[in-house]
Backbone and ligand atoms as CSV (ligand in chain L), in Angstrom:
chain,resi,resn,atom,element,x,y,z
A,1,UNK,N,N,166.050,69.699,135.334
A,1,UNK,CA,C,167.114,69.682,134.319
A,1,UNK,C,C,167.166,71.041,133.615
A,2,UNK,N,N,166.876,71.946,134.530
A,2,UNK,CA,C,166.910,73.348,133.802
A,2,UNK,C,C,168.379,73.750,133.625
A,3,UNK,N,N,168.928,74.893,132.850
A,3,UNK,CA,C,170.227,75.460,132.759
A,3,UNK,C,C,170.709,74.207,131.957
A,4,UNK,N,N,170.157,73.515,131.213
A,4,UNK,CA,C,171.134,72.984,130.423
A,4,UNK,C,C,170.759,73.199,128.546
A,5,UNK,N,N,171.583,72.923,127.542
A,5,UNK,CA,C,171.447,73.162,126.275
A,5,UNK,C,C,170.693,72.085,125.545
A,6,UNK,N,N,171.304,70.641,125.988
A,6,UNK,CA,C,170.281,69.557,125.632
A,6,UNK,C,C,170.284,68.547,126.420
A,7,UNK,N,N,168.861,67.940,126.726
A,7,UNK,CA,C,168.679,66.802,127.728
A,7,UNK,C,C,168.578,65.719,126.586
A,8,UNK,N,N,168.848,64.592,127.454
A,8,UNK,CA,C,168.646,63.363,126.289
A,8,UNK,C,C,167.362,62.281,127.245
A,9,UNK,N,N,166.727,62.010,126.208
A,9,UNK,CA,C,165.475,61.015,126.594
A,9,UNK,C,C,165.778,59.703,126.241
A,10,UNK,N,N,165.988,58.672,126.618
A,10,UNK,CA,C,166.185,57.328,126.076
A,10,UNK,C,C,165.228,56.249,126.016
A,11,UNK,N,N,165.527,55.183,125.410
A,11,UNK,CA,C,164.426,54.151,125.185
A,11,UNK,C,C,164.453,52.761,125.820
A,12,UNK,N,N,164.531,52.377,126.732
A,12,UNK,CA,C,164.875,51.557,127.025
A,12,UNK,C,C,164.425,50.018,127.525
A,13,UNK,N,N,163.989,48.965,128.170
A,13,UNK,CA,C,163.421,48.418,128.154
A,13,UNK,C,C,163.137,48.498,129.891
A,14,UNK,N,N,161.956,48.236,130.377
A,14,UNK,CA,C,161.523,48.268,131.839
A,14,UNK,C,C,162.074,47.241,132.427
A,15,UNK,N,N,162.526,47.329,133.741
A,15,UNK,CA,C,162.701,46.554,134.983
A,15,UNK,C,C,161.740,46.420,135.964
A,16,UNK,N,N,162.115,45.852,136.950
A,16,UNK,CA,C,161.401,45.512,138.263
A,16,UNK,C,C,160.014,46.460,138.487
A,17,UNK,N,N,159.320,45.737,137.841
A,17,UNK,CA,C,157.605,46.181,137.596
A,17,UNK,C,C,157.346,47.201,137.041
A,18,UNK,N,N,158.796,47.785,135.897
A,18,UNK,CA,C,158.470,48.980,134.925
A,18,UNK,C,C,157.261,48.208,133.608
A,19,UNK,N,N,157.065,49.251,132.950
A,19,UNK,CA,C,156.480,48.861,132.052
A,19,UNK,C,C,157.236,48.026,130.535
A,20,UNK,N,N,156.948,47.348,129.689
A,20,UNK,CA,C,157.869,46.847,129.063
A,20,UNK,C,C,159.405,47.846,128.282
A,21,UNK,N,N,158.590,49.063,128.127
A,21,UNK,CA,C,159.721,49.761,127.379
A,21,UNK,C,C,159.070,51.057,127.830
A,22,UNK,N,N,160.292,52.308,128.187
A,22,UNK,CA,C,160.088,53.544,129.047
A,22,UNK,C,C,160.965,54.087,128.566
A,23,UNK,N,N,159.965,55.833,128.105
A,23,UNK,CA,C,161.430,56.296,127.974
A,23,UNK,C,C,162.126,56.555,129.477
A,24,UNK,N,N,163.392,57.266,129.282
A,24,UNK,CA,C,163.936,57.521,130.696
A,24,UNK,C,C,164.743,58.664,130.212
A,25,UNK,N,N,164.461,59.555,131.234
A,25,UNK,CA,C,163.790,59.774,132.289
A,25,UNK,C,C,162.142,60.042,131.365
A,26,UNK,N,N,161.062,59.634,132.147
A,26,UNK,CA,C,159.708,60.009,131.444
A,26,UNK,C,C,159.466,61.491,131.262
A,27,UNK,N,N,160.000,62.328,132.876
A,27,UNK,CA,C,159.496,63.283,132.515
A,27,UNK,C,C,160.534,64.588,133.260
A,28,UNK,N,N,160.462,65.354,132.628
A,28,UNK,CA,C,161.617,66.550,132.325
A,28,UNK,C,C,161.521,67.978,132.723
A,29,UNK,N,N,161.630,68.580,133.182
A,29,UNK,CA,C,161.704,70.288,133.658
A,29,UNK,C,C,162.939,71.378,132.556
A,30,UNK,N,N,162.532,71.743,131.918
A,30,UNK,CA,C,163.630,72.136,131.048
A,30,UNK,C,C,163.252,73.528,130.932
A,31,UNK,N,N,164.265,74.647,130.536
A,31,UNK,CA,C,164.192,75.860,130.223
A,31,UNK,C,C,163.356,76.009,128.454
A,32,UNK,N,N,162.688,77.262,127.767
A,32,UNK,CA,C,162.448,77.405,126.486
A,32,UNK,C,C,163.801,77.444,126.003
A,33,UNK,N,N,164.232,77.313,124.670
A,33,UNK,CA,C,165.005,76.999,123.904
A,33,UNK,C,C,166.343,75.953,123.999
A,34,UNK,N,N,165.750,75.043,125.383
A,34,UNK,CA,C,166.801,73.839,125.643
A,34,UNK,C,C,166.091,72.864,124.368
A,35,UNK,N,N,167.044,71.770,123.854
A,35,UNK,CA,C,166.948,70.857,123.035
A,35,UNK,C,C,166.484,69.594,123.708
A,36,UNK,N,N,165.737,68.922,123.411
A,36,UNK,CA,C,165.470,67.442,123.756
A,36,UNK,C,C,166.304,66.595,122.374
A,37,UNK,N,N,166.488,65.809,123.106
A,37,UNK,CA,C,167.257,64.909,122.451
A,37,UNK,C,C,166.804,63.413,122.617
A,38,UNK,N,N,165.944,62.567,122.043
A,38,UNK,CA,C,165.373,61.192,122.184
A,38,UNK,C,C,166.329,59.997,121.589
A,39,UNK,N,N,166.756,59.468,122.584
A,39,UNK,CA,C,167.845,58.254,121.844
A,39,UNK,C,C,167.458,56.963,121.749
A,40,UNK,N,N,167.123,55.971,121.043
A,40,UNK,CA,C,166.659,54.958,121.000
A,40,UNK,C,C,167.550,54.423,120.945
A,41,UNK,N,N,168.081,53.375,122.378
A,41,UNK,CA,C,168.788,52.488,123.165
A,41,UNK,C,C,168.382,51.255,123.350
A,42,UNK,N,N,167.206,50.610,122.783
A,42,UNK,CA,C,166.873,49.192,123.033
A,42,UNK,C,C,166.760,48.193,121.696
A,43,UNK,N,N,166.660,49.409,120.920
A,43,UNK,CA,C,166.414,48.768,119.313
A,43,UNK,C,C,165.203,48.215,119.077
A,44,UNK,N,N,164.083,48.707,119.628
A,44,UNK,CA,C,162.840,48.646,119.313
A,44,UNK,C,C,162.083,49.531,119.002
A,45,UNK,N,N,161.325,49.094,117.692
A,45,UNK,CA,C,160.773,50.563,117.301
A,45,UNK,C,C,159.752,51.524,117.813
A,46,UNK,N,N,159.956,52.635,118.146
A,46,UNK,CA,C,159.162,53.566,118.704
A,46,UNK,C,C,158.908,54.808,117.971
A,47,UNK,N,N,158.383,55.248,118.435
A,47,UNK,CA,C,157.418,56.834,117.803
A,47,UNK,C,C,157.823,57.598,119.163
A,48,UNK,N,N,157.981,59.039,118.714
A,48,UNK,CA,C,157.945,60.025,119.840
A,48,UNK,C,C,156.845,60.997,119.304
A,49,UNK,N,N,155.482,61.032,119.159
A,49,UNK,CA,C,154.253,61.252,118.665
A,49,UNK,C,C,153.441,62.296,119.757
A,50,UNK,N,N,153.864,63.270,119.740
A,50,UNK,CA,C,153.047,64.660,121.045
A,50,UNK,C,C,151.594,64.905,120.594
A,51,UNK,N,N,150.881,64.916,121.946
A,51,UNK,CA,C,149.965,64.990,122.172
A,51,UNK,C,C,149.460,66.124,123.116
A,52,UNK,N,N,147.964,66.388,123.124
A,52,UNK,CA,C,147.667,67.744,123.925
A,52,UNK,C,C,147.399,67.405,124.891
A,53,UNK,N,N,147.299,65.989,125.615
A,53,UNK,CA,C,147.127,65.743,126.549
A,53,UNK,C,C,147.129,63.792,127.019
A,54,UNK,N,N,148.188,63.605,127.388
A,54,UNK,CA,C,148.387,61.854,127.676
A,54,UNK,C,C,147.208,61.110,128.282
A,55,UNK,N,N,145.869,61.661,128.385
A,55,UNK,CA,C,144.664,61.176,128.322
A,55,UNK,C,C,144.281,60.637,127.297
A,56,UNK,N,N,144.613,61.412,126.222
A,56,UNK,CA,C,144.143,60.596,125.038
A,56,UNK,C,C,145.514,60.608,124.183
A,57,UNK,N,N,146.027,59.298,123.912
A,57,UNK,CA,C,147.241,58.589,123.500
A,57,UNK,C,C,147.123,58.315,122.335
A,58,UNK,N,N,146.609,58.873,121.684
A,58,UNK,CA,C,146.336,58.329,120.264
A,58,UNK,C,C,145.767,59.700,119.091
A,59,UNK,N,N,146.520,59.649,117.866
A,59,UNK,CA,C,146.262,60.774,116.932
A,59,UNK,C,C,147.501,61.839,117.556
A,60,UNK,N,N,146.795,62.899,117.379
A,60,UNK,CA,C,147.919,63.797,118.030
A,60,UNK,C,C,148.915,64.526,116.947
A,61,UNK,N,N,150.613,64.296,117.445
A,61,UNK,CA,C,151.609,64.615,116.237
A,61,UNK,C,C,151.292,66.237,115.798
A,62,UNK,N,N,150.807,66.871,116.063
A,62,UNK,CA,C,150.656,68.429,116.018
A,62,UNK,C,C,151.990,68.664,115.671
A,63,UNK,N,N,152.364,68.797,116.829
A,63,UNK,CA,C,154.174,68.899,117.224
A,63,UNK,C,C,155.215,68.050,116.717
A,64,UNK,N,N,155.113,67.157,116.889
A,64,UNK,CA,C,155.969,66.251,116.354
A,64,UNK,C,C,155.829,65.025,116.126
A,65,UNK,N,N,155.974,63.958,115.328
A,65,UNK,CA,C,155.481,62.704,115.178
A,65,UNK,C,C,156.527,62.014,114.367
A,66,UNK,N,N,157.538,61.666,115.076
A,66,UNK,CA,C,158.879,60.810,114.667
A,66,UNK,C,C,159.138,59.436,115.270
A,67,UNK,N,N,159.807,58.762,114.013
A,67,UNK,CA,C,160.283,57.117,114.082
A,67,UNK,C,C,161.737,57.041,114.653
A,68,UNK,N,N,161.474,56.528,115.845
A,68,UNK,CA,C,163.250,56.524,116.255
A,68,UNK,C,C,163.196,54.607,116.320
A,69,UNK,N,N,163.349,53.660,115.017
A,69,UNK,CA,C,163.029,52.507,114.814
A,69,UNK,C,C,163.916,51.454,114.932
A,70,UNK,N,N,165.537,51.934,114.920
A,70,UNK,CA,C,166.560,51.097,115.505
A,70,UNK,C,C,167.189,51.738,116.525
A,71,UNK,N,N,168.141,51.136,116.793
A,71,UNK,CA,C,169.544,51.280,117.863
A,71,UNK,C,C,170.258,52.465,117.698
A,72,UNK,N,N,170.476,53.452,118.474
A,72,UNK,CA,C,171.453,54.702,117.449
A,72,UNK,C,C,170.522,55.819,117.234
A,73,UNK,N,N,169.658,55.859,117.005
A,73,UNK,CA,C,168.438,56.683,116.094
A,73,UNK,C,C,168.112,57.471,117.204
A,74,UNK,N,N,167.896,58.882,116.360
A,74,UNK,CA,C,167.837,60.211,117.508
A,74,UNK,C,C,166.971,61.159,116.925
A,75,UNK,N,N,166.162,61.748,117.773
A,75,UNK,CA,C,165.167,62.810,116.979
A,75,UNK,C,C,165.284,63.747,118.216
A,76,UNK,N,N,165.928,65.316,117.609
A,76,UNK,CA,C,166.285,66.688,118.400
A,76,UNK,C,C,164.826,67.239,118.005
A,77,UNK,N,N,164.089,67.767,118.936
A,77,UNK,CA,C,163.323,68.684,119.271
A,77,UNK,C,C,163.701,69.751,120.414
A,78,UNK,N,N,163.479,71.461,119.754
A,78,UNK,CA,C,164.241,72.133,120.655
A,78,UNK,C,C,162.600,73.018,120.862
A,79,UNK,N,N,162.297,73.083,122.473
A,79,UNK,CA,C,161.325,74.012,122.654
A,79,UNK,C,C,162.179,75.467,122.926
A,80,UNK,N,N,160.606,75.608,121.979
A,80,UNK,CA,C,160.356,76.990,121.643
A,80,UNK,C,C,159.904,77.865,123.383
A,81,UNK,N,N,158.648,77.675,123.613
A,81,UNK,CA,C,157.770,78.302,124.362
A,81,UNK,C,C,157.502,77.787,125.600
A,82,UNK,N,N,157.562,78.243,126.445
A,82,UNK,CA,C,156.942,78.086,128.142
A,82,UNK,C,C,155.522,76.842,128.243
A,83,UNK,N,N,155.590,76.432,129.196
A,83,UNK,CA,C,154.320,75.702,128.533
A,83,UNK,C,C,154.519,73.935,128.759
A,84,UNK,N,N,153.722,73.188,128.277
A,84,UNK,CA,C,153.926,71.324,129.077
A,84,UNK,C,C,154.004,70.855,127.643
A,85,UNK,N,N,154.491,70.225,127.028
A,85,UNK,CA,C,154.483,69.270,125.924
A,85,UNK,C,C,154.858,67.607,126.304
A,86,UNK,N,N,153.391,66.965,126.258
A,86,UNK,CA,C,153.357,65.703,125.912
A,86,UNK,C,C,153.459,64.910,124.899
A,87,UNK,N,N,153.682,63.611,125.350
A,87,UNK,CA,C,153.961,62.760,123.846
A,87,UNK,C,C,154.512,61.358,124.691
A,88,UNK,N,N,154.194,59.981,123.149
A,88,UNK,CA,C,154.185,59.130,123.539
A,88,UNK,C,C,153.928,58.485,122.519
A,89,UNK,N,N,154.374,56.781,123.155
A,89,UNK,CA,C,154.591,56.105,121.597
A,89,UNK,C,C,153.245,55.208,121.031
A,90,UNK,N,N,153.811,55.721,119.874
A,90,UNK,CA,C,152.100,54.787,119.219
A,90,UNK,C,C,152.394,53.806,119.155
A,91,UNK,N,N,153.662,52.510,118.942
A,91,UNK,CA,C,153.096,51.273,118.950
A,91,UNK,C,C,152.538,50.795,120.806
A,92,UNK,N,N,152.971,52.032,121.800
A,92,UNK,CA,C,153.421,51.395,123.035
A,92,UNK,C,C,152.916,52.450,123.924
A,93,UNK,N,N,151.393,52.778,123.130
A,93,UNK,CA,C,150.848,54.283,123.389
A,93,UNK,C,C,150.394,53.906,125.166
A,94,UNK,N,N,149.904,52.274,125.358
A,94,UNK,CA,C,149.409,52.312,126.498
A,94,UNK,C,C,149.886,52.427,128.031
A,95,UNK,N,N,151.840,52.284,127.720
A,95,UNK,CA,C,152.408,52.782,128.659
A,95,UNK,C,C,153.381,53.086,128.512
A,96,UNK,N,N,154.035,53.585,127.476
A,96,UNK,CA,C,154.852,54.288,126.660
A,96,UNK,C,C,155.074,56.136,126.761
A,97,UNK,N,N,155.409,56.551,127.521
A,97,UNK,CA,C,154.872,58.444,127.526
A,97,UNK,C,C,155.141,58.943,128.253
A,98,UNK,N,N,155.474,60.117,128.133
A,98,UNK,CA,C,156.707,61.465,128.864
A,98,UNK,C,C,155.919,62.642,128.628
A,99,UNK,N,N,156.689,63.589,129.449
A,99,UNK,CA,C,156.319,65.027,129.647
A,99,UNK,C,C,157.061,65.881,130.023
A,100,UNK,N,N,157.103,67.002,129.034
A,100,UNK,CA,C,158.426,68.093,129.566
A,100,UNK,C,C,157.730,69.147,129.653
A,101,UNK,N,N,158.169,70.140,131.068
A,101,UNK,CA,C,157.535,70.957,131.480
A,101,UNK,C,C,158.612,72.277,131.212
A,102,UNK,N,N,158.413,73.069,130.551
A,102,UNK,CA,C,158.929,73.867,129.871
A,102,UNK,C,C,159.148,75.404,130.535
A,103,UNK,N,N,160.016,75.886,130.776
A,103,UNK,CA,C,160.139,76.819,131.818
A,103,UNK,C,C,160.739,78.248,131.677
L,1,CU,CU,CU,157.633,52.417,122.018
């Protein structure tokens, strides 16, 4: 998803042996100074909570640590720098989580 200005991440609920709720797409290839854009589409509350590494799912928020808690609800993060930024949700840390690889 490189060459574009902003990608959008959504929230949605899993299908056919997904996990209960995913973002979509999980995980992203984007240029530095493209925008992420996280849309919460299922109306369940989530966290978009970055981490240094989706090994350990918990604490974290360095980077960012936002409530996208109803329907509608959007949190823009625009990378800065080259580089992988993870993240993932704390109520839904155990299979809840994305990765944008920054380019
Ligand atoms: Cu969640």
């Amino acid at each position: 998803m490189t060459g574009e200005q902003t990608v959008e991440v959504i929230t949605r609920e899993g299908e056919d042996g997904e996990p209960a709720f995913i973002f979509d797409p999980p995980f992203v290839r984007i240029d530095a100074g493209t925008t992420v854009v996280w849309s919460n589409q299922d109306g369940v509350f989530h966290t978009i909570t970055s981490t240094d590494s989706l090994d350990s799912r918990s604490g974290g928020g360095d980077t960012f640590d936002e409530t996208i808690s109803s329907e509608g609800d959007t949190f823009e993060w625009t990378a800065e720098e080259p580089g992988r930024q993870e993240y993932y949700c704390s109520p839904h840390a155990g299979f809840m989580f994305g990765s944008i690889d920054i380019v």
